[in-house]
C-alpha positions as CSV (number, residue, x, y, z in Angstrom):
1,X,56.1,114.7,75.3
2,X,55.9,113.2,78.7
3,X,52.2,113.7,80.2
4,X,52.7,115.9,83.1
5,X,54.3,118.5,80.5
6,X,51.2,118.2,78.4
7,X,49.4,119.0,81.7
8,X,51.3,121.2,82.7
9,X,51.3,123.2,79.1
10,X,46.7,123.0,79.1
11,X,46.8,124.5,82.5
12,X,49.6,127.4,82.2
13,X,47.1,128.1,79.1
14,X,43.6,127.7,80.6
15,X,45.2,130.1,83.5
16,X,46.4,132.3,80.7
17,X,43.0,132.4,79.0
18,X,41.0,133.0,81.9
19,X,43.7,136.0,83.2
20,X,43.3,137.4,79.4
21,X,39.1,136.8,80.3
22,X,39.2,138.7,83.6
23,X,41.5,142.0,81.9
24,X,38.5,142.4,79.4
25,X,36.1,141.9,81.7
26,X,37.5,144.6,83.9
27,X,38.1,146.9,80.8
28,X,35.8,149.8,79.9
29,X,34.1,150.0,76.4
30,X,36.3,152.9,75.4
31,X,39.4,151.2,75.5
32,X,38.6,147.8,75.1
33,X,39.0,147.7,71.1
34,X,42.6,148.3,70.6
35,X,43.0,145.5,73.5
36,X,40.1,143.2,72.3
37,X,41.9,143.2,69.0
38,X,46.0,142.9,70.6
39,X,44.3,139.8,72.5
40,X,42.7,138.1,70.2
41,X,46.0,137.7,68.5
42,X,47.6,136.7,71.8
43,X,45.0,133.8,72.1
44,X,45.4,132.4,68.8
45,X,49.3,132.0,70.0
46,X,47.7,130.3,72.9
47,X,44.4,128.0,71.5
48,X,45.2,124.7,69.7
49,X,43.4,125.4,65.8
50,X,41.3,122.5,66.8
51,X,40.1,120.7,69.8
52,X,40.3,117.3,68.5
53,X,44.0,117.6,67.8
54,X,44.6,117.1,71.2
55,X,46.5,114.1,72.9
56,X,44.4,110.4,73.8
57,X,43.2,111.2,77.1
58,X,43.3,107.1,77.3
59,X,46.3,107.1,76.0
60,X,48.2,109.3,78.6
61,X,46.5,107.0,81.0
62,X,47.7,104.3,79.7
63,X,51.3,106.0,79.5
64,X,51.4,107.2,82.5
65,X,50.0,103.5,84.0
66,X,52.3,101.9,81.9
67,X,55.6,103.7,83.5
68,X,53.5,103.3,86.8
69,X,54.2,99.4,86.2
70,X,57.3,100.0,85.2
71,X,58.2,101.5,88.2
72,X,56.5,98.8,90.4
73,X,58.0,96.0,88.5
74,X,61.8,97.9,89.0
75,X,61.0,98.4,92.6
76,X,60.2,94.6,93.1
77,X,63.3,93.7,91.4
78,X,65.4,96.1,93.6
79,X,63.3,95.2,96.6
80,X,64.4,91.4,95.9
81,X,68.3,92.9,94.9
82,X,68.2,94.8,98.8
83,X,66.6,91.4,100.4
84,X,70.1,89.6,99.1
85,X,72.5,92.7,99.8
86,X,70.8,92.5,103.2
87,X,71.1,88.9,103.2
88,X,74.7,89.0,101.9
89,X,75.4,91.3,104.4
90,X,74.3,89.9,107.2
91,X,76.2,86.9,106.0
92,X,79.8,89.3,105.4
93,X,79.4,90.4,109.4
94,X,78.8,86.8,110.4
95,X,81.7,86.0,108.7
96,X,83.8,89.2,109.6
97,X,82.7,88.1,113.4
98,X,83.9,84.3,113.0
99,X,87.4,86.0,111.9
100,X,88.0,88.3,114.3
101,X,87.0,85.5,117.3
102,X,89.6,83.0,115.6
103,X,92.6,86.2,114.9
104,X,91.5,86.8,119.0
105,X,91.6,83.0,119.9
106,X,94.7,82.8,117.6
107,X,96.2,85.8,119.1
108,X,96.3,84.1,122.4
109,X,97.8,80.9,121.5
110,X,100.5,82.9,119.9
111,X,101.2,85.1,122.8
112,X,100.8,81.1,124.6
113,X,103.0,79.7,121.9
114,X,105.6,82.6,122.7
115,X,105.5,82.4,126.5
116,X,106.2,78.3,126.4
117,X,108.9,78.7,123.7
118,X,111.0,81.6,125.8
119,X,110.3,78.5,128.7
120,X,111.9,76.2,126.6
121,X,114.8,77.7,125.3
122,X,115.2,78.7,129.1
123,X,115.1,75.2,129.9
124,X,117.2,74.1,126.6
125,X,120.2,76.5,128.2
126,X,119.7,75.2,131.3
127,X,119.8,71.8,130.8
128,X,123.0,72.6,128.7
129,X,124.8,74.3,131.3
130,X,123.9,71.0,133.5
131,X,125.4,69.1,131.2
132,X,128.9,71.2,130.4
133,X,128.9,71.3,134.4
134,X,128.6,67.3,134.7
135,X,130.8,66.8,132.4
136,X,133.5,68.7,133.5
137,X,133.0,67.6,137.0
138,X,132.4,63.9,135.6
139,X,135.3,64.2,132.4
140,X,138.0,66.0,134.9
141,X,140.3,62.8,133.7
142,X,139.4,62.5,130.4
143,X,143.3,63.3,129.5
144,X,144.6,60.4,132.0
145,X,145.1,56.8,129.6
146,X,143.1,53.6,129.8
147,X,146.2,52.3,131.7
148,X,146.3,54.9,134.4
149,X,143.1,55.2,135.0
150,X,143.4,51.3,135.7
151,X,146.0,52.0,138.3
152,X,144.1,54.7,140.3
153,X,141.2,52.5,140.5
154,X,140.9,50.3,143.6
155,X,140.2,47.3,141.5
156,X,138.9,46.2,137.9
157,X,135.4,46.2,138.7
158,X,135.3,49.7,140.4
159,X,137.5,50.8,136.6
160,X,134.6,49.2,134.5
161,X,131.6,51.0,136.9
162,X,133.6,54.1,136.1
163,X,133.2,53.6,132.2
164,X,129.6,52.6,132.4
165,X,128.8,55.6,134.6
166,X,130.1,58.2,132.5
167,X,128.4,56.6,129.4
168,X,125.5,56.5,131.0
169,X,125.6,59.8,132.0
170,X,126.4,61.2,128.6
171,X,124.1,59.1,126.8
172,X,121.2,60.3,129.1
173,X,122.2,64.0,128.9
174,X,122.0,63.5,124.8
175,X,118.5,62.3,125.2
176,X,117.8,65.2,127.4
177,X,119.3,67.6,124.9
178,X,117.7,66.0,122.5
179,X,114.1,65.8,123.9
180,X,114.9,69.4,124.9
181,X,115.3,70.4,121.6
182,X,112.7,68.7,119.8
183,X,110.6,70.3,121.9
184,X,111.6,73.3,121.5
185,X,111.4,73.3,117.5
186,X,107.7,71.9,117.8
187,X,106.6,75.2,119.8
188,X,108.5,77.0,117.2
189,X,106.6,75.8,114.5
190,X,103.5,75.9,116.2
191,X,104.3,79.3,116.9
192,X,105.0,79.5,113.5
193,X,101.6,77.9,112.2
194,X,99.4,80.2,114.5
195,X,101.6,83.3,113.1
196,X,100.5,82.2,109.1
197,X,96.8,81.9,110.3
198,X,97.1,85.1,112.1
199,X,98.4,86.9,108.9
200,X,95.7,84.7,106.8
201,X,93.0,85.8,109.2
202,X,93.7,89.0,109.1
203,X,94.0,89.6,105.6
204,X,90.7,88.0,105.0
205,X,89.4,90.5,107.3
206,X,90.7,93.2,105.7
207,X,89.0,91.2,102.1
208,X,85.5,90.9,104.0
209,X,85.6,94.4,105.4
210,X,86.3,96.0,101.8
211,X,83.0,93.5,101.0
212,X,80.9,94.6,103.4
213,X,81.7,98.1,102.8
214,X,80.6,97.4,99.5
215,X,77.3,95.8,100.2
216,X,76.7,98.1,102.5
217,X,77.2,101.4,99.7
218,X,75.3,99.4,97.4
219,X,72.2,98.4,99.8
220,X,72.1,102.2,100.3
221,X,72.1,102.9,96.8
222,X,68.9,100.4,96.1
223,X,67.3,101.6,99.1
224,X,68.0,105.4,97.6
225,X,66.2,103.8,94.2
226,X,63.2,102.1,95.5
227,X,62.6,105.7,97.3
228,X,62.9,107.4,94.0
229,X,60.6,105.2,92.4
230,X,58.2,105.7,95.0
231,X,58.4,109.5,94.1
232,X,57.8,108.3,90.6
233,X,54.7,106.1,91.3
234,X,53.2,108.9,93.7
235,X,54.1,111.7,91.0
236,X,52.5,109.6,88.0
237,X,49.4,109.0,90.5
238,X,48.8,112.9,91.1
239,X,49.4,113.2,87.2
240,X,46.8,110.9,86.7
241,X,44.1,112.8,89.5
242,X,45.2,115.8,87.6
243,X,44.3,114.6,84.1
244,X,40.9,113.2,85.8
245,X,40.4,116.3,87.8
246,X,40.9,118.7,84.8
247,X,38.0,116.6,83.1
248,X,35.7,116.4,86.1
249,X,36.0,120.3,86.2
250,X,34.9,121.4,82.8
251,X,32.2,118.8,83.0
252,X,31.0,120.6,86.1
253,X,31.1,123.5,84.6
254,X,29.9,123.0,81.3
255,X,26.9,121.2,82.4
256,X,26.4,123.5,85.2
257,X,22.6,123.6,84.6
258,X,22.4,120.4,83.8
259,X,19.9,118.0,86.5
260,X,20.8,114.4,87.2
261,X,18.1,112.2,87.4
262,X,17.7,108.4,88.7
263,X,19.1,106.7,86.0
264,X,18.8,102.9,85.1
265,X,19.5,100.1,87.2
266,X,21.0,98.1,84.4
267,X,23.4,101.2,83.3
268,X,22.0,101.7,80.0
269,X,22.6,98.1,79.4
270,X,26.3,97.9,79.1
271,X,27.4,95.0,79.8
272,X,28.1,94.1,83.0
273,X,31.5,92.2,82.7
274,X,33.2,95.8,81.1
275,X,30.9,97.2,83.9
276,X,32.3,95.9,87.1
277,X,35.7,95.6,86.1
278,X,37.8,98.2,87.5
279,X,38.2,101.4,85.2
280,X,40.4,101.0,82.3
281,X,41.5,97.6,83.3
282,X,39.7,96.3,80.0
283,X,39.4,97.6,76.4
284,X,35.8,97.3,74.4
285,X,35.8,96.1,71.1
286,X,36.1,99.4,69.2
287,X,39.4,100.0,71.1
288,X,37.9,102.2,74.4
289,X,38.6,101.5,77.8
290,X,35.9,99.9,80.2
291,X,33.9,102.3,82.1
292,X,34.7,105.5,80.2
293,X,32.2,107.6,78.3
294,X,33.1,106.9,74.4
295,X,33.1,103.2,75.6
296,X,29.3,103.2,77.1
297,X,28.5,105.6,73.7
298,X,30.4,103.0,71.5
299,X,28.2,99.9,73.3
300,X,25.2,101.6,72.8
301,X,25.6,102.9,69.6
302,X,26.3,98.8,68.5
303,X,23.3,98.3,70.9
304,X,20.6,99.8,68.5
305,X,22.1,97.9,65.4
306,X,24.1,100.6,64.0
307,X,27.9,100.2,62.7
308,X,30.5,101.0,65.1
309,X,33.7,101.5,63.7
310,X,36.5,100.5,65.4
311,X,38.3,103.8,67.2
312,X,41.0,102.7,69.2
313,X,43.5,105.5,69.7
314,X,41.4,107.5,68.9
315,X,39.5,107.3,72.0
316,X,39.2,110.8,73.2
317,X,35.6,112.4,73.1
318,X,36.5,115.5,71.6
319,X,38.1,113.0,68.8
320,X,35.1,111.6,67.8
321,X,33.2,114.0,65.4
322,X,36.4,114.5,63.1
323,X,36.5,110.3,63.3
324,X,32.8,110.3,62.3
325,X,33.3,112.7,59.3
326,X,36.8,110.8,58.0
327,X,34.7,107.5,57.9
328,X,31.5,109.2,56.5
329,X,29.5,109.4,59.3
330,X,27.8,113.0,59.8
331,X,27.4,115.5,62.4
332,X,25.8,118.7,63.2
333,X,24.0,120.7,66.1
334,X,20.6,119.1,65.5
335,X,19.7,116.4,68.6
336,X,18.0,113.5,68.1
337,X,17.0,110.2,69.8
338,X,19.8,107.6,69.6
339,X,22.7,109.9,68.8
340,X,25.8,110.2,70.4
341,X,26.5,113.9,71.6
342,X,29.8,115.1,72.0
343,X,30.8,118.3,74.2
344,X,34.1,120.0,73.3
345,X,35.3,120.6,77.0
346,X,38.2,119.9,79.0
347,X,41.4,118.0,77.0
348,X,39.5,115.5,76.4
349,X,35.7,116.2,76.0
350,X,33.1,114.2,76.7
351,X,30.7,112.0,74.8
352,X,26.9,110.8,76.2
353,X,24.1,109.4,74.7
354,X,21.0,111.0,73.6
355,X,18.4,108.7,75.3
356,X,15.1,111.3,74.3
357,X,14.7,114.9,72.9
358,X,12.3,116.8,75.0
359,X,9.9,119.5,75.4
360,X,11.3,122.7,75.5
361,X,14.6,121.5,73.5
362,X,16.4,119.9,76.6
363,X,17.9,116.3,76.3
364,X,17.8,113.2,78.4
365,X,20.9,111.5,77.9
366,X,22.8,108.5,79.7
367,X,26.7,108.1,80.1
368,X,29.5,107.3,81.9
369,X,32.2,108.5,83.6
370,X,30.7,112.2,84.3
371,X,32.3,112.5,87.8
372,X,35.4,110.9,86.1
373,X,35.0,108.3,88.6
374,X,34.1,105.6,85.8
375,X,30.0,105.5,87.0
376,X,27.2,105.4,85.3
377,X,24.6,108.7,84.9
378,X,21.5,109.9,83.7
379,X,20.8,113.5,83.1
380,X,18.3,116.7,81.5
381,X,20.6,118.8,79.6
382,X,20.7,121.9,77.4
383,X,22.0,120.8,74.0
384,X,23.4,124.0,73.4
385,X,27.5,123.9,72.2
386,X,26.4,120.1,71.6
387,X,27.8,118.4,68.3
388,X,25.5,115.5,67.6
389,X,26.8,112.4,65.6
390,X,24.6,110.6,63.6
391,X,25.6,106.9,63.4
């Protein structure tokens, strides 16, 4: 069960409890029997059968921390996934940018291209209808024989400059035809070249817009991600404050009577590298966390040269007596010096250290982690509701 359920489930029940609490409070003794007895049945629905059934306090923790990291870790990767969709992107509109300034650049030589060819066919028909008018006014005798065109001419020479002009003439209106036309087919396929890379260009627009609608969808979908993660990490955090909170409270008010005292400097001795780590960053060697009550009971207990078995996952306080009688170790209400006390409170209870029995019946004990902040504490107690384990 996930542990905000688990949560969830103690505090629907401790509300439960204390509404069943305030109903026979407010009851008068005539009619509290039939009600007493309807309740009592109603609670045993409600109570777990026994305390130390319930879930690793250290272990939700550590849960909850662990999908904590898992969400960091999958933000980082997404965070480094958006960094090269935004890079990508960025890229895909530089890109798109460079195509639509060469389709625009090649737009204009084509409408260039298109302007000088209709100029040259002009000047292709031009020069044609230059040369069918030359030639008619130039070939007018081209039906007259060799012979008579002899006779009209004034004398042999003026026949031969006749010849030579009008294949002069023709030959230089074939070049011109020529050169015309050549011309005119090299615009054409210019025109024709500019008109592929206009139909290239766009289509590979129309390929880097689908892209970059792509990136785009899927930068907002990893952007959408890392925020739900962040809900994650900030819902597991208030899980977390809620598990320590429901712990700090029923400390408070268990020990309600309780008086703290200055403790010791040297925090009951534990050592200092467990100590000044931050909480549950380290685990003891029985399997605790740093900085947590069973931990600081667990060193001390191995302090004064008795056996500490080795409890891990088993870490709650509330776990601890039932541990102790499974591995022969006894308990009872009785306290004495150098004991570990355990009070049943809370989900997870809480376990100190019974420093000195004093007059009047009242404990001194030293702990850790009373204000569920992971500090160290000396107080006078009653041991009343106490169970005392006897390592």
């Amino acid at each position: 069960m996930p542990p905000q359920d688990t949560n969830t489930s103690k505090t629907d029940r401790s509300a439960r409890q204390g509404r069943v609490a305030h109903i026979l409070a407010s009851r008068d003794a005539h009619g509290r029997s039939r009600l007493v007895k309807f309740l009592l049945i109603a609670l045993m629905a409600l109570t777990p059968i026994a305390p130390v059934l319930a879930l690793d306090y250290n272990t939700q923790v550590e849960s909850v921390e662990s999908e904590i990291k898992s969400y960091e870790q999958a933000q980082v990767r997404l965070g480094e996934y958006a960094n090269s969709l935004q890079t990508a992107l960025i890229d895909s509109n530089a890109q798109l940018a460079a195509v639509q300034s060469q389709i625009a650049l090649n737009e204009a030589q084509f409408d260039a291209l298109t302007s000088e060819l209709e100029f040259r066919e002009a000047d292709v028909a031009a020069k044609s209808r230059q040369v069918g008018s030359v030639l008619r006014a130039n070939y007018v005798d081209g039906d007259v024989t060799p012979l008579e065109l002899l006779a009209s001419s004034q004398n042999l020479s003026a026949y031969v400059d006749r010849f030579e002009y009008r294949d002069r003439l023709r030959s230089q209106l074939q070049r011109d035809l020529t050169r015309l036309t050549r011309a005119q087919k090299q615009v054409e396929a210019q025109r024709d070249e500019v008109a592929r890379l206009l139909r290239d260009g766009k289509a590979m627009r129309t390929t880097l817009e689908v892209k970059r609608k792509e990136q785009e969808d899927l930068l907002i979908q990893t952007r959408g991600q890392q925020e739900m993660y962040t809900q994650l990490i900030a819902e597991r955090n208030r899980n977390i404050a809620e598990m320590r909170a429901q712990q700090l409270s029923a400390n408070q008010a268990t020990f309600s009577g309780g008086k703290l005292i200055e403790g010791d400097p040297a925090k009951g001795g534990y050592p200092a590298h467990w100590a000044d780590a931050p909480q549950d960053s380290l685990v003891d060697d029985w399997g605790m966390y740093n900085r947590e009550c069973v931990s600081y009971t667990a060193w001390k207990v191995h302090q004064s040269g008795k056996r500490m078995p080795y409890w891990g996952g088993r870490g709650n306080a509330n776990q601890w007596p039932t541990s102790a009688r499974d591995d022969g170790i006894s308990t009872g209400t009785e306290p004495r010096k150098g004991v570990v006390a355990i009070a049943m409170i809370g989900p997870y209870g809480h376990a100190m250290y019974v420093e000195e029995v004093l007059d009047g019946g009242k404990i001194r004990i030293s702990e850790f982690n009373y204000f569920v902040n992971g500090t160290y504490t000396e107080r006078i107690i009653s041991p009343g509701n106490l169970t005392f384990i006897y390592f």
